[in-house]
C-alpha positions in Angstrom: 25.7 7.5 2.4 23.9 7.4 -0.9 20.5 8.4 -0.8 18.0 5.5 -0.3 15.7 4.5 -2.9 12.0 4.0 -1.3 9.0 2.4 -3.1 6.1 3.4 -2.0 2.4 2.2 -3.5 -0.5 4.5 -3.4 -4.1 4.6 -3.7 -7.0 2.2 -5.1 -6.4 -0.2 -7.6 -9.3 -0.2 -10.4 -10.5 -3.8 -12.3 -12.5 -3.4 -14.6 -15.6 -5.6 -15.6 -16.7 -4.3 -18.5 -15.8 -0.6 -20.7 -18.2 1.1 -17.7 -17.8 -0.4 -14.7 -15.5 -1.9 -12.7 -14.0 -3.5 -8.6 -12.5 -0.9 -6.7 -12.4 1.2 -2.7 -12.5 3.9 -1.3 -8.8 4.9 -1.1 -8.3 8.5 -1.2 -4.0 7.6 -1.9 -3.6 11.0 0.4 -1.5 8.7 3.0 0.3 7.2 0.7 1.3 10.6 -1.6 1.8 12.2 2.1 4.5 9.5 3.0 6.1 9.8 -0.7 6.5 13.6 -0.1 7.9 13.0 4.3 9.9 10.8 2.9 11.0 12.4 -0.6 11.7 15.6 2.0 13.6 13.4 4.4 16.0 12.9 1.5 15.5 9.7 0.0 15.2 8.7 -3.6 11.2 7.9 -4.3 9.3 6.1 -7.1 5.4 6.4 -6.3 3.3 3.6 -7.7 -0.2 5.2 -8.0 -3.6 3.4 -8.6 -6.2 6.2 -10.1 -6.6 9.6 -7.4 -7.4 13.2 -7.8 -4.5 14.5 -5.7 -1.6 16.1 -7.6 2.1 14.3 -6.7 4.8 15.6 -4.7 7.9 17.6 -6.1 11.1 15.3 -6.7 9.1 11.9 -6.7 8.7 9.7 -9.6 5.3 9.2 -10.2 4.2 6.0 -11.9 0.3 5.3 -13.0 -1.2 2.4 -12.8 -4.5 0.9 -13.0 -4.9 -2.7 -11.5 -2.9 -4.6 -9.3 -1.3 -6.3 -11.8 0.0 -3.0 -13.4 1.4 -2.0 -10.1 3.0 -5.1 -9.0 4.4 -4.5 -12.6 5.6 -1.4 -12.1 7.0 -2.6 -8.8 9.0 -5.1 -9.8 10.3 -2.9 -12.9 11.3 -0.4 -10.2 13.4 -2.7 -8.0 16.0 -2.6 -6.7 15.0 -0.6 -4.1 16.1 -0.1 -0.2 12.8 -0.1 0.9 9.2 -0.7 -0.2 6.4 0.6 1.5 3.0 -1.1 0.4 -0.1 1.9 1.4 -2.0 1.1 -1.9 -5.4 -0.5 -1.3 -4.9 -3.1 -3.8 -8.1 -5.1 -5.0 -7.4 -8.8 -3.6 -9.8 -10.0 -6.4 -10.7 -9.1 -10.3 -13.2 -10.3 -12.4 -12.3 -13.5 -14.5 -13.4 -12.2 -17.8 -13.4 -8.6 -18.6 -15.8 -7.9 -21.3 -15.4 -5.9 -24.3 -19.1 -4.3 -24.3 -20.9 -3.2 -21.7 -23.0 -6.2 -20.0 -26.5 -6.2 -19.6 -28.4 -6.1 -16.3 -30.7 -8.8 -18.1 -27.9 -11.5 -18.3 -28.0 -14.6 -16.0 -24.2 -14.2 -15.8 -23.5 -11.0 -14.4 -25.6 -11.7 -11.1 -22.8 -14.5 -10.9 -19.7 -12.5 -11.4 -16.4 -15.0 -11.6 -13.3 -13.8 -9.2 -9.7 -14.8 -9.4 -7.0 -13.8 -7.1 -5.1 -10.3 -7.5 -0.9 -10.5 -7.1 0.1 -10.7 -3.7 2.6 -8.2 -4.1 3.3 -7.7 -0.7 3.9 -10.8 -0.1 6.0 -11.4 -3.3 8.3 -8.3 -2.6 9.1 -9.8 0.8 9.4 -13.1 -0.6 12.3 -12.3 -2.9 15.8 -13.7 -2.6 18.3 -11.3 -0.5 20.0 -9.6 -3.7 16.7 -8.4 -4.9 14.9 -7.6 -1.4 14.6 -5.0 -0.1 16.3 -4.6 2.9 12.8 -2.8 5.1 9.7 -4.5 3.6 6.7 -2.2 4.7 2.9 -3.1 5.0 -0.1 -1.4 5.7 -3.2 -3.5 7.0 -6.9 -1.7 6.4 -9.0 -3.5 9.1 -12.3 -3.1 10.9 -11.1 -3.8 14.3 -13.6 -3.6 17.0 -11.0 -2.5 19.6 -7.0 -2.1 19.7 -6.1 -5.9 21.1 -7.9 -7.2 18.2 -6.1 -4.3 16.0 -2.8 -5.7 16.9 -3.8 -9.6 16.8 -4.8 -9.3 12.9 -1.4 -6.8 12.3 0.6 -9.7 13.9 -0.7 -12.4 11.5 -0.7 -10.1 8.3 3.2 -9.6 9.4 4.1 -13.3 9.6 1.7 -14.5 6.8 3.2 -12.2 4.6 6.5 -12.0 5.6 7.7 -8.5 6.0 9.3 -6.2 8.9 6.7 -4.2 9.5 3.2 -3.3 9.5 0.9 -0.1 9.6 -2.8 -1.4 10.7 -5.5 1.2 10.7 -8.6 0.7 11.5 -11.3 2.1 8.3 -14.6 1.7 10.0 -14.2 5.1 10.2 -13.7 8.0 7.5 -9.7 6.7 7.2 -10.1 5.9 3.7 -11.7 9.0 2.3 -10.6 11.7 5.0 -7.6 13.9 5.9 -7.1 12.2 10.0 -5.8 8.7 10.1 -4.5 6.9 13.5 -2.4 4.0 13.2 -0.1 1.0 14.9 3.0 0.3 14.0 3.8 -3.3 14.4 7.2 -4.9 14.5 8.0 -8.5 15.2 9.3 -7.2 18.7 7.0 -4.6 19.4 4.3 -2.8 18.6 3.6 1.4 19.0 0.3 3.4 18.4 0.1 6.8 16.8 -3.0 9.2 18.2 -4.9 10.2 15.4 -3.7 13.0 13.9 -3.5 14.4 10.5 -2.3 12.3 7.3 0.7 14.5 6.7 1.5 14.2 10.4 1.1 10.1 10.5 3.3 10.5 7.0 6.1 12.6 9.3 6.1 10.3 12.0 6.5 7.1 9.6 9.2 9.0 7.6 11.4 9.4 10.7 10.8 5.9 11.8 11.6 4.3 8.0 15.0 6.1 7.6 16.2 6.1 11.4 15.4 2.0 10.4 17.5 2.6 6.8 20.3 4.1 8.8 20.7 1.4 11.2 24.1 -0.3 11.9 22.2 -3.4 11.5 20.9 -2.6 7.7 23.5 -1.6 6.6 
């Protein structure tokens, strides 16, 4: 068996307002750079769509920078075909209308009424995609302030069918998930779902390497 090719996304996406400031989060990208390198070390073929971090990139993955959303769902789509795509970047829903050549002043009416418009859904799009060019394990994660597990589940359910993929990876961030090294998540199928204690990013990113390429190497996906 060839060596699957995995996309995985990683990190923040940046949108920029003006030349000095810009929409972004708190995404460190370590969860995402620790599940190219589990799975990279698992054997499978990698291409890493980054947003902007300040960790250095596995050996034997192809790295690709981005900046904004639109950049990575570029460089998403440009990396296609792919066996499976794994979506861990925190990627801005929304970006200013205009961005603006010069820096805006604090003094003009308009910026206390900043315009959004809709980032790429491209979760959501990568799942959405006829069966030639789909890949065959569509992967999400879901960053959610979920007051308790039930509720954890409930909103991982509706991301799942609203977007359309096979799985999803909720976390709750209320926490230090974001920015810190631990991280405890669910995996939720359409069948079932399966919590991981929190533990260490690496460990999370061994755990979900197993589970993506025991699901590659299925009878069923192949």
């Amino acid at each position: 068996m060839m060596a699957p090719h995995i996309i995985v996304t990683a990190g923040p996406t940046v949108e920029p307002i003006d030349p000095v400031r810009f929409l972004s989060n708190h995404s460190s990208g370590r969860q995402g750079y620790a599940l190219a390198a589990a799975l990279a070390g698992r054997g499978a073929r990698v291409t890493l769509v980054s947003g902007p971090v300040s960790i250095d990139p596995p050996a034997g993955v192809a790295l690709v920078k981005v900046q904004t959303a639109r950049e990575m769902r570029d460089a998403v789509m440009a990396a296609l075909p792919a066996d499976a795509y794994i979506g861990v970047a925190a990627v801005a829903d929304w970006r200013p209308a205009t961005r603006h050549a010069s820096k805006m002043k604090t003094d003009k009416a308009g910026f206390s009424s900043l315009q959004l418009v809709e980032n790429p859904d491209i979760l959501k799009e990568v799942a959405g995609l006829e069966s030639a060019r789909r890949p065959a394990l569509v992967v999400g994660f879901a960053a959610e302030t979920a007051p308790e597990p039930a509720a954890l589940e409930r909103l991982a359910r509706a991301k799942l069918a609203s977007k359309g993929c096979d799985l999803i990876i909720a976390n709750d961030v209320s926490g230090d998930a974001m920015g810190g090294t631990e991280n405890s998540v669910l995996i939720v199928s359409h069948a079932a779902a399966r919590a991981l204690p929190r533990m260490g990013k690496d460990e999370i990113a061994r755990e979900l390497g197993d589970s993506v390429m025991a699901l590659l190497r299925a009878p069923s996906r192949r």
